[in-house]
N, C-alpha and C positions, 0 to 999 in steps of 0.2 A: 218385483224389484230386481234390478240388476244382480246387488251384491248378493241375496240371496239365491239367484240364480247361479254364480260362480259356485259360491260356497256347498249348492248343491252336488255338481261335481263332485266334492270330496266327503260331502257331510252327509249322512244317512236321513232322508226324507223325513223322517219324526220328530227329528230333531231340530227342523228348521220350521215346526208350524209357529202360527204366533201365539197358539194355546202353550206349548213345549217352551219358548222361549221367553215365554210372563211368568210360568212356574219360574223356569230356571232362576231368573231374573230375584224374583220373591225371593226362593229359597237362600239364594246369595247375599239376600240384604237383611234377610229376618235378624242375624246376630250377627258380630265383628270374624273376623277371617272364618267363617262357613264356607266350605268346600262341597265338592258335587264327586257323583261317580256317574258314568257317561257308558251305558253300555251299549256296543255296536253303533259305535259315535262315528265311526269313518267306512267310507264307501268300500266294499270288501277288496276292490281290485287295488287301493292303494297302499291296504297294509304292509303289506311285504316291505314294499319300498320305503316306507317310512320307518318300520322297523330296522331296516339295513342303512338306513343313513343315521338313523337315533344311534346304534348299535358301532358302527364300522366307519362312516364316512363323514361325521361333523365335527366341531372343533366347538369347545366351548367356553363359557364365561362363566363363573362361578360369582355366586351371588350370596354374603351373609347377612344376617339381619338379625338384630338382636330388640326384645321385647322395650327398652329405654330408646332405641333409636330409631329416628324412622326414616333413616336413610343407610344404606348398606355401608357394613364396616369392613377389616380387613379379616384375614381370616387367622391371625394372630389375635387379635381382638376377641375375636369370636369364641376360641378355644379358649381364651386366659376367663373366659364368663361362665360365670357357674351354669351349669349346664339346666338349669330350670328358670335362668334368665334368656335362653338362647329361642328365638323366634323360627329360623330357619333356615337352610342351606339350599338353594336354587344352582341349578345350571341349564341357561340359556345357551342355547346355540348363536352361533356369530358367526358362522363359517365354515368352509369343507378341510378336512385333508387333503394338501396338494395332490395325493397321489389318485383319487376320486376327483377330481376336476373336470373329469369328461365324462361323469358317471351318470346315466342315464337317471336312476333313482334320482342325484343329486338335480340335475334339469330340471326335473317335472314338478318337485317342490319348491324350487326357488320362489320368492315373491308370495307363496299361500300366507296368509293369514294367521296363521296357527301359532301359539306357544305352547310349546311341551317342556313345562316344567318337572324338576326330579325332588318330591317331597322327604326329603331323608331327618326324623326327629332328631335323632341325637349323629354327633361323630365319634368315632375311636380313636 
C-alpha cells in the first residue's frame, strides 16, 4: 500500500505490520479514551527534527475539553470547572513561527500525517 509505504519513511517498521496495527487498533477500542505508549515509534533520523520543531519552531492551538461537553470550550470555562470535571488540555500545532519559515526541520514535516498531542491532567 502506498500510504503505508510513506508512512514507512518516518514510522519505525514494527509499527506499521498489520499484526501491530489490529493490536493497536483493539487496544484503543477495548474502553472509552484508552491511550497507548509507542515506543521507538519514529524513524531515528527524524527525531531531532521533530523534537526541534515540537520544541522551538511551531505555533499552536490550545484545545480544552471538559467531561459534560463534547465539544472544546474556552479556556475560562475550563479552569472555572472543578477540576475532576476537566477531561483535557491539547495543543495542536497550526503552524510555524515566522522566524522558522525557512527551517529545513520545518520543510520536511510539513504535510506528514502525524498528531502530537500534549496530555497535561490538570492546570495551575
Amino acid at each position: 500500500m502506498k500510504a503505508l509505504k510513506e508512512l514507512g519513511k518516518w514510522i519505525q517498521p514494527q509499527h506499521l505490520s498489520r499484526t501491530a496495527i489490529n493490536t493497536l487498533k483493539n487496544t484503543l477500542t477495548e474502553e472509552f479514551n484508552n491511550g497507548v505508549f509507542l515506543d521507538d515509534f519514529f524513524q531515528k533520523e527524524h527525531i531531532n527534527a521533530l523534537q526541534k520543531v515540537i520544541d522551538e519552531e511551531a505555533t499552536y492551538e490550545e484545545c480544552f475539553m471538559t467531561w459534560k461537553n463534547n465539544e472544546p470550550v474556552s479556556k475560562e470555562f475550563f479552569m472555572g470547572t472543578a477540576e475532576e470535571d476537566r477531561f483535557c488540555f491539547l495543543q495542536h500545532i497550526n503552524g510555524v513561527n515566522p522566524e522558522f519559515r525557512k527551517s529545513n526541520h520545518w520543510k520536511m514535516i510539513q504535510g506528514v500525517p502525524v498528531v502530537l498531542p500534549v496530555y497535561i491532567s490538570s492546570l495551575s
